[in-house]
N, C-alpha and C positions, 0 to 999 in steps of 0.2 A: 400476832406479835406486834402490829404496828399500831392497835390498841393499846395492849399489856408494855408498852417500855414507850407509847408518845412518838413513834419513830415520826419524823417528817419528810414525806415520798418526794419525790421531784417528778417521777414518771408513774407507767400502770404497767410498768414490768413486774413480776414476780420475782424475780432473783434481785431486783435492788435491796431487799430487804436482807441479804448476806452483808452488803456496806454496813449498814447500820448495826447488824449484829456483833461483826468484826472490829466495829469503832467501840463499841460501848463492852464487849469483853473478849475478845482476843478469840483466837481460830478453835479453841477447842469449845467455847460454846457456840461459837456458829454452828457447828458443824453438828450440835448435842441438838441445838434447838430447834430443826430445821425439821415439819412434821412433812414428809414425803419423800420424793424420788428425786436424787441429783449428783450433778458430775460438776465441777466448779477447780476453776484455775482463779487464785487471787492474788496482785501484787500491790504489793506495800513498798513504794520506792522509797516514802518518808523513811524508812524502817531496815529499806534492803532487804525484804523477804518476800519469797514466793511461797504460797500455799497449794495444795492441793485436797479433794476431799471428794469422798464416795459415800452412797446411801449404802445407808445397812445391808443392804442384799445383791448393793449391785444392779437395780434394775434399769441405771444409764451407764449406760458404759463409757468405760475411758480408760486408755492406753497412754503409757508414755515410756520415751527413750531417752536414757540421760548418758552420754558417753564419760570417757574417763575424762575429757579435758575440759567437761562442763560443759557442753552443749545439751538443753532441754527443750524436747520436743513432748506436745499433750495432743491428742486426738480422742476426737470418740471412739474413731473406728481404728484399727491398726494397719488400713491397708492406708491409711492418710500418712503414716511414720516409715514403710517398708522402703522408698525408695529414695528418702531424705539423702539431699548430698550437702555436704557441708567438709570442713578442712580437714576430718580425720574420715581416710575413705574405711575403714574399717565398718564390717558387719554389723552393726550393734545391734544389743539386744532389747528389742518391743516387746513389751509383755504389758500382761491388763493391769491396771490398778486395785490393789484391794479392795470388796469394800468393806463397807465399814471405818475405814483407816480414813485419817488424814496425816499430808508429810509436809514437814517445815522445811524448804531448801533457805542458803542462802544467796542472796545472791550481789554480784561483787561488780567493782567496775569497769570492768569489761566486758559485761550482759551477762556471763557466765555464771554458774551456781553450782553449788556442794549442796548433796543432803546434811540435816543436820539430825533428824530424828521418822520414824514411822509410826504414828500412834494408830491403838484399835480406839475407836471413841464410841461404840456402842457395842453392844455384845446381844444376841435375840433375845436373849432371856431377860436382858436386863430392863425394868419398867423405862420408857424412857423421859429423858430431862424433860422433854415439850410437854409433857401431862401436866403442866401445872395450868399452861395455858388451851387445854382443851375444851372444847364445850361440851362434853360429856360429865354432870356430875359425879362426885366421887361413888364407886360403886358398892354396895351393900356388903362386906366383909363377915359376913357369916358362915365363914370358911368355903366346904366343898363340898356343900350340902346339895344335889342333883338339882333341885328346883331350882337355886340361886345360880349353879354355873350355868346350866340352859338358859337362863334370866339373862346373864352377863354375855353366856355367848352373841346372845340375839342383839343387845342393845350397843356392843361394840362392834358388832357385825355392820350392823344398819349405819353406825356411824362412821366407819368406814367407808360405806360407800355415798355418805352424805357428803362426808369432806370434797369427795374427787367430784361434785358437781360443778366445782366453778369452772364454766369454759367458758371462754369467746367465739365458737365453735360447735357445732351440732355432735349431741352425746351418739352414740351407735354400742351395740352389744355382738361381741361374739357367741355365740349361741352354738355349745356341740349336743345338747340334751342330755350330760352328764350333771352330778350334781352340783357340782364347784360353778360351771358356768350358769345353770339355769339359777341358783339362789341368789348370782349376784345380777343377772338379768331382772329374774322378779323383783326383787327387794329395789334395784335401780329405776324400775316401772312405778312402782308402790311413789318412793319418795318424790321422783318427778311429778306424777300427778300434786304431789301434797304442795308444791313450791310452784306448781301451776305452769310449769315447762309449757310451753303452747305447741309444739312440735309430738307427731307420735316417733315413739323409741324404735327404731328401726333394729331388728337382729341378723344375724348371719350365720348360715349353716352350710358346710361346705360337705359333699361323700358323694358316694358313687351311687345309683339310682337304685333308688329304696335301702339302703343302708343304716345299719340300727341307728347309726348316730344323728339321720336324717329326718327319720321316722318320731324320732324322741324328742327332736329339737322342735317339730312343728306340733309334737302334743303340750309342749311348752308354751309356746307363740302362741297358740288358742288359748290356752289357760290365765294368760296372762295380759295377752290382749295387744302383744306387739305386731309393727308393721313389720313381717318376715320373709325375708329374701332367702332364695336357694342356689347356691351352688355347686353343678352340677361334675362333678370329677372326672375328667378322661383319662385314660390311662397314657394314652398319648403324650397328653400336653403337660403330667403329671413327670412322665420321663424326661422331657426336654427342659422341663424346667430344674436341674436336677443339680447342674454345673451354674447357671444364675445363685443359686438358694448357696449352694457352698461357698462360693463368691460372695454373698452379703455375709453367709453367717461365718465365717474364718473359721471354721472348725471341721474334722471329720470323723467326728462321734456317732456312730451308726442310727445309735435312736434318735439323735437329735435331727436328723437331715432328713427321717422317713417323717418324723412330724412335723418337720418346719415347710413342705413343700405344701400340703393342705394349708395351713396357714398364709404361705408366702402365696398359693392363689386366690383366696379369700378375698384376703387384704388386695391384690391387683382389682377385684372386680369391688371394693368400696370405691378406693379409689375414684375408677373411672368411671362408675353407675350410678355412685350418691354423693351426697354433699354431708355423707354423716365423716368426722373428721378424729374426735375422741373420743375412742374405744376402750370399755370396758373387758373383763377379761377374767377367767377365775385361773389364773395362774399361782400356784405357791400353795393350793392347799392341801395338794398331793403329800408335799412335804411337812406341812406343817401338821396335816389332820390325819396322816399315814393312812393312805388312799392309793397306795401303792399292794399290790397285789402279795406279795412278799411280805408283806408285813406281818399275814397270817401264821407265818412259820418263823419270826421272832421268839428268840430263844426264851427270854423276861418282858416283861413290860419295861422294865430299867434300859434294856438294849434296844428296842423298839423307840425310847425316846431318845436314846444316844445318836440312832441311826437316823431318826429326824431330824436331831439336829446336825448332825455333817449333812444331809440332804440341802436342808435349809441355806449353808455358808458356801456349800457349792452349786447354788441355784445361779448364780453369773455366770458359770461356765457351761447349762445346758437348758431348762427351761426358760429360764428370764432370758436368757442370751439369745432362744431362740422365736423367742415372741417382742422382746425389741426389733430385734433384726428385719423380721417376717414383718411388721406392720412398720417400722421405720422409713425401709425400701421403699414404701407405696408413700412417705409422707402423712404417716398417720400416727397419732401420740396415744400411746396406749396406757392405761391405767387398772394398778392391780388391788383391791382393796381386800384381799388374802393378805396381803403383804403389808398390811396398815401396822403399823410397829409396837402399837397401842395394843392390838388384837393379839396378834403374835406373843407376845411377852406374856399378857394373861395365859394365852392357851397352851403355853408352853410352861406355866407355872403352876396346872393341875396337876394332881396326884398320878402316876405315870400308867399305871391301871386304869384309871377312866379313859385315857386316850388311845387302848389298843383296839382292833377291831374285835366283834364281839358275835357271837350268833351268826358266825362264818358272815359277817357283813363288815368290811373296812366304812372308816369316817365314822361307827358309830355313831358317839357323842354330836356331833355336828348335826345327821340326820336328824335322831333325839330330840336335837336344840328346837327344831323349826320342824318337831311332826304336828303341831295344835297350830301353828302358824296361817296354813290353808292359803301358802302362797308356791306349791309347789303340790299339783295331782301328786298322791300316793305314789304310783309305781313310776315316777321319777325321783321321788324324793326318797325311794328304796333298791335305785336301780344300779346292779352292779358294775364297779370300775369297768370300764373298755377303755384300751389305749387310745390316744387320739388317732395315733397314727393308723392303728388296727379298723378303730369306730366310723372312721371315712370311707370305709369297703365291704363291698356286699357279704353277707354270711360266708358265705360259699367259698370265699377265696381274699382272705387279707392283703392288705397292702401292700405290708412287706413280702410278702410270697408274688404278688404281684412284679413286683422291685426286683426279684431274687432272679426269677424266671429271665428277666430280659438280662439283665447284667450277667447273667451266667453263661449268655452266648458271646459277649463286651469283652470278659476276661479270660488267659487263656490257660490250662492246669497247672503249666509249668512257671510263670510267673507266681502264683498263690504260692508253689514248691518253695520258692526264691525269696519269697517277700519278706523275710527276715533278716535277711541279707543286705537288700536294699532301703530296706526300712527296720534299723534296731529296736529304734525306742516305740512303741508302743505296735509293734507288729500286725499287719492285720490277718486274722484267722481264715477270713473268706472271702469268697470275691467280691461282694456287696462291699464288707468295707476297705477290700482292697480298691476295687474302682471308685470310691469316695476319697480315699487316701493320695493316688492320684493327680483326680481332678485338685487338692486341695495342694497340694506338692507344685501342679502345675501356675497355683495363684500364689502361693505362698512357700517357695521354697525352702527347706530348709529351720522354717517356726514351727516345726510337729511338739514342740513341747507347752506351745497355746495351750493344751489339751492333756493334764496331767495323767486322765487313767480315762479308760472309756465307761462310761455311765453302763451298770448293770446292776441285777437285783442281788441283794444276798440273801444267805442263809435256803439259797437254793442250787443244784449243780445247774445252773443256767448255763447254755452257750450263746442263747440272744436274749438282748435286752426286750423282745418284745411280751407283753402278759399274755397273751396267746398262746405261746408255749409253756405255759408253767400248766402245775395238776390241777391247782385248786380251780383256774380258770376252765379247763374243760370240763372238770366237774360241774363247775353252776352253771356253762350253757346247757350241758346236758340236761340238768334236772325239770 
């Protein structure tokens, strides 16, 4: 951008380039032009206007509270706004920021502000405004011909993860041996050598001792040639960590707190054992590439890509939420090149049949894309979904049954009896998410509506979100 418009920097911050955008055409193409992940408060005193603006997906988060008498309050996090005192003692209400949205307040002189509007300013599907300024040439348009999407998946792919090299900062890969994170491991491997990185790409595998998702990530790391660290999962320290993780991640959405506790120890032992600082990450393709186990028993392909895309718009409130969080907490900046907005758009603007799973295999097309590649062993690169949360536990006994077993002695039958009582809006079924509910009651009284519905699979009688209990899953371990 500061090519393509002459912008003239004064610092080597990245976000000064929102000034210049905001001077030269006003908030709705900042916010169009901006190719990546951000959360931004801007004031225009010349002007008397406050802005605000969220990345397409939400993957920084921000909170804000705006009372009736005009007091605005903006945080990343929500527990930064929960105990604001200010001249109206009244509750008010913290809720996330959209994203996608940016909102025009104004504001008056006595520091106060009125909203004035909330706009969407990008929508996934929509190609976005930054393509013009991409370094990717325009891409071969001979419709949706197989060779040419596999073509285009590949070459948006890689460039995705080309863009997220610039750091100040030593790159690190999360590494679970599934195949979202090992393509964007390998492919991050690949381009590093190519730009002469001088450092080897360190990965990280977190589960419990010999655990598939342990076993897979180090056939990766061989494959691929990274420097590969292991994290070794207690049950223990798994449990204790439990009330921490619901405390960073403000939510108590069942699946997301049995995933984000693997993660949120991971990320503790970068931290404190290496100097690798920005992490890579294959978050969002579950959503985008329908990698979700459920997806098999989509009624159409029409509904299958419907179901993508609310997956996708509510990705701020459970994956991305919980993979900010989970590597935030440790002070480490995560980056999702699934969620490159460029890729996204295309991949969601194929014909809705190419993208469902196919040959009892979810991600098809994706696999497909990168099987002549030879940057991923075969039987990772055709290895079926495992939940994260599930994939960090030995065969024998999953995580969340791990999780279940202790909490069940935690809570007591006759509270679960009650719990709708005590908890109307979104009630919890069981003890698991009753004692998550809770603990998050206890940090955050009284905001259970953070959390509009709790994440579960459809178009299956599920009563937990984990893929471990669905048929088709016991089906493929069995075969």
């Amino acid at each position: 951008l500061q090519k393509q418009f002459g912008f003239d920097y004064q610092t080597l911050v990245d976000g000064e380039v929102i000034l210049h955008l905001y001077n030269r055409g006003g908030i709705e193409q900042t916010a169009s032009m901006l190719d990546g992940v951000f959360a931004f408060i801007l004031l225009d005193t010349a002007n008397r206007k406050v802005f605000l603006a969220r990345d397409t997906y939400g993957v920084r988060p921000l909170f804000k509270v705006l009372t009736d008498d005009g007091f605005l309050g903006v945080c990343s996090e929500a527990k930064g706004l929960i105990n604001l005192k200010h001249s109206t003692s009244l509750c008010s209400k913290v809720e996330p920021f959209l994203p996608g949205h940016y909102e025009v307040l104004d504001l008056k002189p006595s520091g106060k502000v009125a909203s004035v509007e909330l706009v969407k300013f990008h929508s996934c599907k929509d190609e976005p405004l930054h393509v013009a300024s991409d370094t990717v040439e325009a891409l071969p348009s001979a419709g949706f011909d197989l060779d040419t999407v596999k073509s285009n998946i590949r070459i948006l792919f890689e460039n995705a993860v080309r863009k997220r090299l610039m750091a100040h900062r030593r790159i690190g890969c999360l590494l679970s041996g599934g195949l979202d994170s090992s393509l964007v491991a390998a492919v991050l491997l690949k381009l590093m050598k190519e730009i002469n990185i001088n450092y080897p790409l360190q990965t990280f595998a977190i589960g419990m001792e010999n655990s598939p998702d342990l076993l897979a990530a180090r056939k990766v790391a061989a494959h691929i040639g990274s420097e590969h660290h292991e994290v070794i999962l207690n049950t223990e320290e798994g449990i204790q960590a439990i009330e921490e993780v619901i405390f960073s991640l403000e939510t108590y959405d069942i699946t997301t707190i049995r995933a984000s506790i693997g993660m949120y120890l991971v990320s503790k032992y970068i931290r404190k054992k290496t100097d690798s600082v920005v992490i890579f990450s294959g978050e969002g393709s579950d959503e985008l590439t329908q990698g979700y186990i459920y997806f098999h028993k989509a009624p159409s392909p029409e509904e299958a890509a419907e179901e993508s895309e609310r997956l996708l718009k509510e990705l701020y409130l459970f994956d991305v939420l919980r993979a900010d969080r989970t590597t935030a907490a440790h002070g480490l900046e995560l980056r999702v090149p699934f969620l490159d907005h460029r890729f996204t758009s295309y991949y969601l603007s194929l014909p809705a049949e190419l993208r469902v799973p196919k040959n009892g295999i979810e991600k098809y097309l994706l696999r497909l894309s990168f099987e002549d590649s030879n940057l991923l062993p075969k039987e990772i690169l055709w290895r079926p979904k495992e939940a994260f949360s599930d994939g960090i536990a030995s065969v024998k006994k999953s995580w969340f049954s791990i999780l279940q077993d202790y909490i069940d002695q935690q809570v007591d039958d006759l509270l679960l009896e009650k719990a709708a009582e005590k908890y109307p809006f979104n009630p919890p079924k069981t003890k698991e998410s009753y004692y998550y509910r809770q603990i998050f009651e206890k940090h955050y009284s009284g905001r259970s509506s953070w959390l509009p519905h709790y994440w579960m699979p459809r178009w299956v009688k599920a009563t937990d979100p984990s893929a471990r209990t669905l048929k088709h899953y016991k089906s493929a371990t069995q075969e």
